[in-house]
Backbone bond lengths (Angstrom), bond angles and torsions (degrees), N, CA, C in turn:
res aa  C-N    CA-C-N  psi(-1)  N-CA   C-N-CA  omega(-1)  CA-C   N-CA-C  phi
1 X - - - 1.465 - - 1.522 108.79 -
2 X 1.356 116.40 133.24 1.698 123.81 -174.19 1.895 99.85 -76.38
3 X 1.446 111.13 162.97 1.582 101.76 -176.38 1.770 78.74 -138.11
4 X 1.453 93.97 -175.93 1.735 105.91 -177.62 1.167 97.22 -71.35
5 X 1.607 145.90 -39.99 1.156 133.56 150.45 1.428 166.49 -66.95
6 X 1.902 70.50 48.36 2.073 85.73 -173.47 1.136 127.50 84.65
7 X 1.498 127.90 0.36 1.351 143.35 167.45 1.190 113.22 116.01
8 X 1.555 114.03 171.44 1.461 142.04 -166.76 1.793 111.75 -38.85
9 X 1.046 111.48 -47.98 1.379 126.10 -168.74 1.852 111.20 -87.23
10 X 0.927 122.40 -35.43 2.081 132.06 167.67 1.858 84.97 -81.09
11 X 1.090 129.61 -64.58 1.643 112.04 -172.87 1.581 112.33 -38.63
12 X 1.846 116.59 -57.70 1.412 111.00 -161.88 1.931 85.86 -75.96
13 X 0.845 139.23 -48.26 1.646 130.31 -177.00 1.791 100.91 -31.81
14 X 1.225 108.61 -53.71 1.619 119.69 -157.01 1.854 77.07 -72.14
15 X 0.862 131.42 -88.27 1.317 119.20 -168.04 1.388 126.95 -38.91
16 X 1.575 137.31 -9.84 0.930 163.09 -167.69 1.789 98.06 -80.64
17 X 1.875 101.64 -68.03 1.252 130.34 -159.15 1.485 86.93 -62.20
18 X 1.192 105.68 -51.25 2.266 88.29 -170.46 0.999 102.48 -73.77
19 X 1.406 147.11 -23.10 1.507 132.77 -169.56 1.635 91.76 -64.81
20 X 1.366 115.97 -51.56 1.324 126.89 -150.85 2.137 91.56 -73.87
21 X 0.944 117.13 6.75 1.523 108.28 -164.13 1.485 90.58 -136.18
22 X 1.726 126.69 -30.20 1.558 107.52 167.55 1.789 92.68 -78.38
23 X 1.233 150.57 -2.61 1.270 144.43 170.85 1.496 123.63 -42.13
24 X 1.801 76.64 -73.70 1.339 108.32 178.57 1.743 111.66 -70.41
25 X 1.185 97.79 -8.64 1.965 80.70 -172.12 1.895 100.18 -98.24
26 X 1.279 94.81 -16.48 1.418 100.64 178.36 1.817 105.37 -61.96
27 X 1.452 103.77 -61.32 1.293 120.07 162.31 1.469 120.81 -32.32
28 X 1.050 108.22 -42.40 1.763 106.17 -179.89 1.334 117.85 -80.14
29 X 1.605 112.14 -32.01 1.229 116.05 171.11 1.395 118.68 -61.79
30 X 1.856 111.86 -58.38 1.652 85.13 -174.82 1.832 111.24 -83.56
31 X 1.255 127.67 18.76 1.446 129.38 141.58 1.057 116.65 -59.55
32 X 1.314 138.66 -66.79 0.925 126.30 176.22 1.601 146.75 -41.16
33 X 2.101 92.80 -45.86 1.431 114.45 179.10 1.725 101.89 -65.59
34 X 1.251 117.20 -34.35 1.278 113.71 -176.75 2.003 117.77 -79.31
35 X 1.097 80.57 -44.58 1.926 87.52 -176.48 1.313 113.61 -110.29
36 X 1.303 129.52 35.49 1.745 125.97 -175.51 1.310 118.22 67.79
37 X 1.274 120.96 -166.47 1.478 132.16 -158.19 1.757 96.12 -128.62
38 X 1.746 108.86 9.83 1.352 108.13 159.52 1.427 117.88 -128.55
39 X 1.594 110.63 30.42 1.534 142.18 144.53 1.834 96.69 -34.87
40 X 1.693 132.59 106.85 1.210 146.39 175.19 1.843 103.44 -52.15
41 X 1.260 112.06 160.47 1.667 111.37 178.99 2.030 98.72 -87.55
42 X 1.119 92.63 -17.52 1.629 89.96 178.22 1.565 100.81 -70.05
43 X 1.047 142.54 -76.62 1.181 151.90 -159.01 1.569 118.29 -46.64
44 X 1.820 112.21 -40.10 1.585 139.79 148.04 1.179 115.02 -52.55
45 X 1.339 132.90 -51.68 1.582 130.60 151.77 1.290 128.86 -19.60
46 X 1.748 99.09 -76.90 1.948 117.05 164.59 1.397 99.68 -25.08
47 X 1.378 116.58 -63.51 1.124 118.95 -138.88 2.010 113.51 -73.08
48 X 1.445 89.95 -24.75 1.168 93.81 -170.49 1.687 114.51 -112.09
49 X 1.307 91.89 5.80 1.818 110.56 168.66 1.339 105.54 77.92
50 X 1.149 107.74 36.58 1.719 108.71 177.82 1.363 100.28 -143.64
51 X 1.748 110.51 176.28 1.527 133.06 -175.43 1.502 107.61 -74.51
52 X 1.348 120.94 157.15 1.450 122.81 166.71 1.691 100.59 -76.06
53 X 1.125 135.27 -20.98 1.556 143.77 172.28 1.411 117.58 -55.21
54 X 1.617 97.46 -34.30 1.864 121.31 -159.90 1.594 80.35 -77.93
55 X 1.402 115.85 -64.91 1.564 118.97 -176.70 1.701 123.11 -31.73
56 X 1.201 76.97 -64.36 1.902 79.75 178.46 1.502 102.27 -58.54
57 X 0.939 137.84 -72.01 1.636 146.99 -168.89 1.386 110.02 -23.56
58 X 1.656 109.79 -57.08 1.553 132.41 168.08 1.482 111.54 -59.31
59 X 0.927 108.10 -68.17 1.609 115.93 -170.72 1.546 128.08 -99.29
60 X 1.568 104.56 -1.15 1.885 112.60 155.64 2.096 85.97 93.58
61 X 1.439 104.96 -45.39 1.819 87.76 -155.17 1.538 87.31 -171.86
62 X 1.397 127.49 173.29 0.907 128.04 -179.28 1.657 120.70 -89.34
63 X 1.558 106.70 -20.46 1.378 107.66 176.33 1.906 90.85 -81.33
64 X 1.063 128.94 -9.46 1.686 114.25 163.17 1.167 125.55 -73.90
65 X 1.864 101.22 -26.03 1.445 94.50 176.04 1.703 105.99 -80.15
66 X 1.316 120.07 -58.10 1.633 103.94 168.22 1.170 116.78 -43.56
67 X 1.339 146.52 -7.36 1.584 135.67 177.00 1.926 92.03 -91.72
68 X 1.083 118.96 -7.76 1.941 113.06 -175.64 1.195 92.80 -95.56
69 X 1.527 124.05 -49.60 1.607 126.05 -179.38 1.714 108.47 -54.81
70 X 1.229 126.53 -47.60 1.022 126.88 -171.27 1.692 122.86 -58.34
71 X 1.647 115.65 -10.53 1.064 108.70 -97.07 1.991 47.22 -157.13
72 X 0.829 134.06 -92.25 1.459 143.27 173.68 1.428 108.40 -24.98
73 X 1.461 105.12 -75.80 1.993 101.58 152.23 1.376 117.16 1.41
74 X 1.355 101.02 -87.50 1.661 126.47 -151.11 1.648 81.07 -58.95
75 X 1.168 122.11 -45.29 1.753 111.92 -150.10 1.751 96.98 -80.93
76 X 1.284 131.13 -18.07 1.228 131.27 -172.78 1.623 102.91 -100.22
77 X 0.949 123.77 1.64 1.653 138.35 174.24 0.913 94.72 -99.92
78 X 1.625 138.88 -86.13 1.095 126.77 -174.40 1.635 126.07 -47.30
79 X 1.281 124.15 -20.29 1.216 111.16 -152.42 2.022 81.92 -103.99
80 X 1.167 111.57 -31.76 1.620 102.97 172.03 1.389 125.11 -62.73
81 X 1.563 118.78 -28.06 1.720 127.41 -169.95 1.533 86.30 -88.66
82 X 1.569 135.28 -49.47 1.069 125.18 -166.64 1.392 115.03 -49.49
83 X 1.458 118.41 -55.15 1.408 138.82 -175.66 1.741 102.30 -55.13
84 X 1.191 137.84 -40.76 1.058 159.77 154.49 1.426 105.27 -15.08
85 X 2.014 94.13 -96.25 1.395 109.77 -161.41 1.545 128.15 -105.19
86 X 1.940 92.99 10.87 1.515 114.95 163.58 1.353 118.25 -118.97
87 X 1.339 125.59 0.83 1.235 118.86 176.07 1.449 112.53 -92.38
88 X 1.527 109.40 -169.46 1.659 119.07 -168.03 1.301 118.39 -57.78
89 X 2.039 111.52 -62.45 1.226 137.96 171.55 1.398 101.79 -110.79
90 X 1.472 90.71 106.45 1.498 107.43 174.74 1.648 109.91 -85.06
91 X 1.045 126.57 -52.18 1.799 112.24 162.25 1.166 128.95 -45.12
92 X 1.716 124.09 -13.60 1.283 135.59 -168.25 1.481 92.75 -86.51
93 X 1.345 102.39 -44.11 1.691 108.64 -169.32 1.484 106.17 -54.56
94 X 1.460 104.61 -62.61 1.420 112.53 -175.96 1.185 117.43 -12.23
95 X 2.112 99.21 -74.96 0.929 106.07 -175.13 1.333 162.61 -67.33
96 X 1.561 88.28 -1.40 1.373 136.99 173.50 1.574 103.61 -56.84
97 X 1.644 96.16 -69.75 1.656 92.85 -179.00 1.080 129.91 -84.03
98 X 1.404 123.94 6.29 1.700 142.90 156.74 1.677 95.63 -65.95
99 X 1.089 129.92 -45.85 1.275 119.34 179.75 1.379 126.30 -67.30
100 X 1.606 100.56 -27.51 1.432 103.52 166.39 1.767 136.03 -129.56
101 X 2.007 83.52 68.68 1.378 112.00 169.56 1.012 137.82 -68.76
102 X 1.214 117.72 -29.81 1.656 121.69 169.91 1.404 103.92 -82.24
103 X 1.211 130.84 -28.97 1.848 128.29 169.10 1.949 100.59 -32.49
104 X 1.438 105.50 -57.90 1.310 137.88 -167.54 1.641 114.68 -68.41
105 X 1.371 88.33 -15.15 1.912 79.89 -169.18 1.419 97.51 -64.56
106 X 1.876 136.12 -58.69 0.997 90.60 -163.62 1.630 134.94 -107.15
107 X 1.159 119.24 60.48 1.346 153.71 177.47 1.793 90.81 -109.68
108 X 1.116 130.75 -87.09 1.328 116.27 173.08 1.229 135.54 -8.44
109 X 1.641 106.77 -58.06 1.919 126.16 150.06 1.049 143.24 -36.52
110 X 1.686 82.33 -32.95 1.706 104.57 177.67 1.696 121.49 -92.75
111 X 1.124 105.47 -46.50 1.346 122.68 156.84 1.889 118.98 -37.22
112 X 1.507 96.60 -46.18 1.460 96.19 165.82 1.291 129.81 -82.77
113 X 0.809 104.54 -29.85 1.834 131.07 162.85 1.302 104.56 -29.61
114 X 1.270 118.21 -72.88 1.477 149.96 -179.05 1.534 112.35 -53.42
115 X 1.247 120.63 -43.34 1.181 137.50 163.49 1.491 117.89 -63.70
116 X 1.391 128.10 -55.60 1.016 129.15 -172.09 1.789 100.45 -82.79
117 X 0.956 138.69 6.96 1.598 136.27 -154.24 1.739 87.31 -102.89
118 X 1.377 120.48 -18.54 1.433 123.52 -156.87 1.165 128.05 12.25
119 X 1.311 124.24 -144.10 1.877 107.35 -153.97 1.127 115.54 56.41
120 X 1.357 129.21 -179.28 1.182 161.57 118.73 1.511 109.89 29.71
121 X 1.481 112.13 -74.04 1.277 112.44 167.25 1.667 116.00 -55.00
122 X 0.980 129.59 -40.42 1.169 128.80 -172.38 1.765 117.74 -71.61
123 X 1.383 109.31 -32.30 1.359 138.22 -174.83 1.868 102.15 -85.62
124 X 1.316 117.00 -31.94 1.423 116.32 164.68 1.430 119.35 -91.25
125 X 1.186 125.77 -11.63 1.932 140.52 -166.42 2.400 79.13 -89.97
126 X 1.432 85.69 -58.59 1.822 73.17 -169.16 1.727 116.52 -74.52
127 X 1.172 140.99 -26.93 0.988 154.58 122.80 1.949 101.10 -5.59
128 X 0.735 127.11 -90.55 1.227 127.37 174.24 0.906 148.49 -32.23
129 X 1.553 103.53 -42.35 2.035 139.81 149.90 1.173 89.36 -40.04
130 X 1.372 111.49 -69.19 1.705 107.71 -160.36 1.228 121.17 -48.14
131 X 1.478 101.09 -71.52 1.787 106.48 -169.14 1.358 103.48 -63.52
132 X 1.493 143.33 -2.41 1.533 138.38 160.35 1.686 98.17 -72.40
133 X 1.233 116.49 -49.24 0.944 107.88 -168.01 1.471 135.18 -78.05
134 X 1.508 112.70 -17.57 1.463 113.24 136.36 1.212 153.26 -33.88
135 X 1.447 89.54 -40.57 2.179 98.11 167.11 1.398 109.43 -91.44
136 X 1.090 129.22 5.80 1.471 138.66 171.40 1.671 111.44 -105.36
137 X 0.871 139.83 -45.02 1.430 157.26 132.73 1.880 108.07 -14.15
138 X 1.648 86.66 -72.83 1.412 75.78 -178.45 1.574 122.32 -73.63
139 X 1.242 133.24 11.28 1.160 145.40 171.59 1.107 103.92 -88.36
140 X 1.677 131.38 -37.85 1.513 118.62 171.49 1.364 123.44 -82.83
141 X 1.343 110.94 -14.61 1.515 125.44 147.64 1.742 129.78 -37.53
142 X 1.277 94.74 -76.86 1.833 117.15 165.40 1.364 92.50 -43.84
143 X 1.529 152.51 -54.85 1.197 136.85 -125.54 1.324 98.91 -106.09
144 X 1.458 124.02 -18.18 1.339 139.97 -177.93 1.743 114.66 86.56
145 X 1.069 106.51 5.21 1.736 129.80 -179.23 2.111 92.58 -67.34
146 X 1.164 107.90 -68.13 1.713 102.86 -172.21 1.939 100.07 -100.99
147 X 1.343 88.79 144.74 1.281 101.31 160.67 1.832 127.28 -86.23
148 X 1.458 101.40 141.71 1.465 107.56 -177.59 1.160 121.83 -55.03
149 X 1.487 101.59 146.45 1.354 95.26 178.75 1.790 120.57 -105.62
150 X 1.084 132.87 -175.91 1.471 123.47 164.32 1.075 113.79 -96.87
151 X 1.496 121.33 -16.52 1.821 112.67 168.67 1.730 90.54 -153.17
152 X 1.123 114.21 92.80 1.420 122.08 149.77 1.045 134.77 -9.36
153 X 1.486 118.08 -77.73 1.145 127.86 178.04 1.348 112.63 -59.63
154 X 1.156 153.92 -57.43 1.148 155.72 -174.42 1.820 107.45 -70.99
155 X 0.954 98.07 -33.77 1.855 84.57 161.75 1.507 115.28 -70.92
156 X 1.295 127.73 -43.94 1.337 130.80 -178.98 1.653 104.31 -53.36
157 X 1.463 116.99 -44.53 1.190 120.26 -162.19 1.676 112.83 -74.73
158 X 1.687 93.91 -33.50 2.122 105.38 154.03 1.259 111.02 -47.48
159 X 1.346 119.77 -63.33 1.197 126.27 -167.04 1.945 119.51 -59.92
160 X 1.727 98.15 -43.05 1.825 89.28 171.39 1.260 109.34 -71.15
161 X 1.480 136.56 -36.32 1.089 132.15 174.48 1.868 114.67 -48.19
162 X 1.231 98.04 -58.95 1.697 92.65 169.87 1.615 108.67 -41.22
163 X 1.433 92.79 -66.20 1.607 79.39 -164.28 1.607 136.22 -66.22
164 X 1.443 112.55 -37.07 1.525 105.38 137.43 1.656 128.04 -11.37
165 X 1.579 94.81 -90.87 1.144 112.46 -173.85 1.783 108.48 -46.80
166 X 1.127 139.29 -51.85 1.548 132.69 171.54 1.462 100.56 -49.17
167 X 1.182 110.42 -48.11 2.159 112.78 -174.72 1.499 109.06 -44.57
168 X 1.751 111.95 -44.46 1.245 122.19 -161.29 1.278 101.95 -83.94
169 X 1.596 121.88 -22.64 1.371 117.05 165.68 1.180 137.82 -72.52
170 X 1.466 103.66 -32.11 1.588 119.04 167.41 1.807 116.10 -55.33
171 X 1.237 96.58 -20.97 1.708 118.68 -163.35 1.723 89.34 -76.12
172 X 1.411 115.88 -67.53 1.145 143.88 -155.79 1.374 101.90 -62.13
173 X 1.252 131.27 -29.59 1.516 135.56 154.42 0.867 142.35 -87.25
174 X 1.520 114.79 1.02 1.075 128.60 168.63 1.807 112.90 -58.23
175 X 1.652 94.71 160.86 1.685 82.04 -163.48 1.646 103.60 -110.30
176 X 1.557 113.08 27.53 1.539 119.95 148.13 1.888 98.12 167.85
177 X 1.428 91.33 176.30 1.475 100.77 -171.64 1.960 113.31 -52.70
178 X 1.392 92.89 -31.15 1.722 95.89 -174.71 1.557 109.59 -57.58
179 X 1.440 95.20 -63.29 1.504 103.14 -176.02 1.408 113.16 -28.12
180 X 1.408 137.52 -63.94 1.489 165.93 160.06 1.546 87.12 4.54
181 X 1.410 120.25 -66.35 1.578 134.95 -124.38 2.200 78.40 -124.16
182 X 1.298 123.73 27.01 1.458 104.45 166.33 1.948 92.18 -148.96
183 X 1.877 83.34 135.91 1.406 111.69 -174.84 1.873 110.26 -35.85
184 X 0.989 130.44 -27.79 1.058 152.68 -142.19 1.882 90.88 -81.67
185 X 1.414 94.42 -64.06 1.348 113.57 -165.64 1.939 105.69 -61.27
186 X 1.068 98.62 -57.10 1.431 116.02 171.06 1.642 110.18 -34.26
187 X 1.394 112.75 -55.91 1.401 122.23 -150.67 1.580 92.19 -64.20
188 X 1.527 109.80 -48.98 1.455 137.34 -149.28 1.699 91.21 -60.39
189 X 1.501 106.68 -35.27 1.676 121.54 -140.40 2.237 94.80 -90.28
190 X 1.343 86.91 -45.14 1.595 98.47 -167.12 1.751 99.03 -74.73
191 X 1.067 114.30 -24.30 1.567 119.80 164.07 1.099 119.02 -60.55
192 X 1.738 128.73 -64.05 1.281 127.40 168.74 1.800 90.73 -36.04
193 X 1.600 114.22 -83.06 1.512 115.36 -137.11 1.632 92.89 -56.93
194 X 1.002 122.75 -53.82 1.756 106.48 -174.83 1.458 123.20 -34.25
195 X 1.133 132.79 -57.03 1.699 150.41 -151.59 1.782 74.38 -67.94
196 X 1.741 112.59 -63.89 1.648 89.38 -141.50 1.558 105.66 -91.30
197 X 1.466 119.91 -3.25 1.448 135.36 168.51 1.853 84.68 -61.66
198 X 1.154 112.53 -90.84 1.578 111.07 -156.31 1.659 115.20 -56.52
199 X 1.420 117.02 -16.36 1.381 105.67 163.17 1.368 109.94 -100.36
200 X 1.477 143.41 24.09 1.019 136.70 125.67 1.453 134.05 -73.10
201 X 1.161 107.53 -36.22 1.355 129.57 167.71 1.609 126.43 -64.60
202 X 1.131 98.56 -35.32 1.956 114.44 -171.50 1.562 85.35 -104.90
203 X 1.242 156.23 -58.43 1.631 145.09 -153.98 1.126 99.32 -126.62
204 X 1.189 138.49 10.52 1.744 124.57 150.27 1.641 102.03 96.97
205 X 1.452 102.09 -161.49 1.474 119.98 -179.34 1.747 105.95 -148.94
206 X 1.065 120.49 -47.32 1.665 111.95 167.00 1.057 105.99 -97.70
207 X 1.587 113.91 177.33 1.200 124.24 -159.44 1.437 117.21 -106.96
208 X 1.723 107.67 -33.17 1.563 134.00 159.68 1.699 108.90 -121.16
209 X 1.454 86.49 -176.32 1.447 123.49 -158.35 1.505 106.48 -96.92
210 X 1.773 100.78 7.48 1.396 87.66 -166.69 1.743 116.23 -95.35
211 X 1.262 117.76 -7.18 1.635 115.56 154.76 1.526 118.00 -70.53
212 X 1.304 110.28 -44.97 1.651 105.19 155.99 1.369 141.84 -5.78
213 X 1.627 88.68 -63.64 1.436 130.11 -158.03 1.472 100.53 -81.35
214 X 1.258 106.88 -46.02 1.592 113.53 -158.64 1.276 90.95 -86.16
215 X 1.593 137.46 -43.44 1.857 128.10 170.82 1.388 102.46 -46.50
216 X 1.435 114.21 -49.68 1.814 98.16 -146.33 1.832 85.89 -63.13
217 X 1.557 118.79 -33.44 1.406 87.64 -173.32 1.470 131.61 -104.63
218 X 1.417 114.14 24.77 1.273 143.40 145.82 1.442 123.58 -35.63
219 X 1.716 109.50 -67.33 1.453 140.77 -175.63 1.011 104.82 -74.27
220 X 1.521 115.79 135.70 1.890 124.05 -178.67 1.619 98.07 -56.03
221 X 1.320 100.42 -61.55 1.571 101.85 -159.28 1.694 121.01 -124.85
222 X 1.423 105.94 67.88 1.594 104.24 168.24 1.189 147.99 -28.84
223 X 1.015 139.50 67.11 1.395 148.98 147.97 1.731 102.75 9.47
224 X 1.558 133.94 119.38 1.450 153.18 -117.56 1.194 117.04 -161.32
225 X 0.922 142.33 31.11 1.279 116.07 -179.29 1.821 123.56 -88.12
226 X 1.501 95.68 140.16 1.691 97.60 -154.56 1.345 103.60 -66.16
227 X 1.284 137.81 8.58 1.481 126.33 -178.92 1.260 106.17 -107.80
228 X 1.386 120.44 -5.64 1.530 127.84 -171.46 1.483 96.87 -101.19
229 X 1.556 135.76 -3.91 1.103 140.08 -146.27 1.604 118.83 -91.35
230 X 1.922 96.49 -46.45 1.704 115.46 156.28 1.161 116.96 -55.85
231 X 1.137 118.42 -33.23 1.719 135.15 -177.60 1.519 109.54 -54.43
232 X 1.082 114.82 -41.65 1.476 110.16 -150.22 1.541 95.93 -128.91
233 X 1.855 117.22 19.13 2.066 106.69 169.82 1.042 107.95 -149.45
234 X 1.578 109.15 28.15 1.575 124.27 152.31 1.219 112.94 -52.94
């Protein structure tokens, strides 16, 4: 049977080539999350049962292959928070991807990786969180699941910072480099952060509105938005 690509035999090749390139990108990721972003293309190769030659060919260079990893991230973040805090059963979701935490560990690694590498890279990896995380946000918005905010963006950008920053702590106590990189540790780790993430998140931290109250009229110029407005003079 002929395909849009010239027939039977270039189709199964083309299907071949992405298996062999979601392989390898899988491979680069938890290389990376584990050994930095100056993890060698030989060593990513091993890992993924291919040539350092195969790499370049696929991915142009190695900052292409971190631009595919990066790039895979963002789309498996977004497409998990979306399902989350835009879908039907949002606890169903949750729990969905609580079940599949160790899938995640090393994307987690990597994510910190990226974070801790600072510069530039680090300043474009969070940058990115964000504005993904706006069209996902505002889907839990519309759904009536999250409450509005008065400046969006800058809450989201609280919020990756939290969560980072708790990740990097969990790291930081860990009781050596192995632990970091075994399911065990993870499970133990995403447990702590869940319970006090979602009961901070779902029942708050003060009790009134009255530090609120007294910033917004502190600050020359408050940041407003009228849908966040019912929200916050109940």
């Amino acid at each position: 049977m002929s395909s849009p690509w010239g027939g039977t035999r270039r189709h199964r090749a083309t299907e071949a080539d992405l298996t062999t390139r979601a392989r390898i990108r899988r491979a680069a990721i938890a290389r990376f999350g584990r050994d930095g972003f100056d993890a060698n293309l030989r060593a990513i190769a091993a890992d993924a049962g291919v040539t350092a030659p195969a790499i370049i060919k696929i991915f142009g260079s190695k900052d292409g292959l971190h631009a595919a990893c990066d790039a895979h991230v963002f789309e498996i973040i977004r497409e998990n928070k979306s399902a989350v805090v835009g879908g039907a059963n949002p606890p169903g979701a949750l729990l969905t991807q609580m079940a599949r935490a160790a899938e995640y560990r090393p994307m987690i690694l990597y994510v910190l990786r990226s974070f801790q590498a600072g510069g530039d890279t680090a300043r474009a990896f969070v940058d990115h969180m964000t504005d993904d995380a706006l069209a996902y946000m505002a889907e839990g918005v519309a759904s009536g699941l999250i409450v509005p905010s008065r400046d969006e963006r800058n809450r989201i950008r609280f919020l990756v910072g939290a969560t980072l920053g708790n990740l990097l702590l969990e790291v930081l106590y860990a009781p050596d480099s192995d632990a970091v990189d075994s399911e065990a540790f993870w499970d133990a780790a995403l447990q702590r952060l869940g319970l006090a993430g979602l009961e901070l998140y779902t029942e708050g931290l003060l009790t009134d509105h009255s530090m609120l109250d007294k910033y917004l009229q502190y600050i020359s110029d408050p940041p407003m938005d009228a849908a966040a407005t019912a929200s916050t003079t109940d």
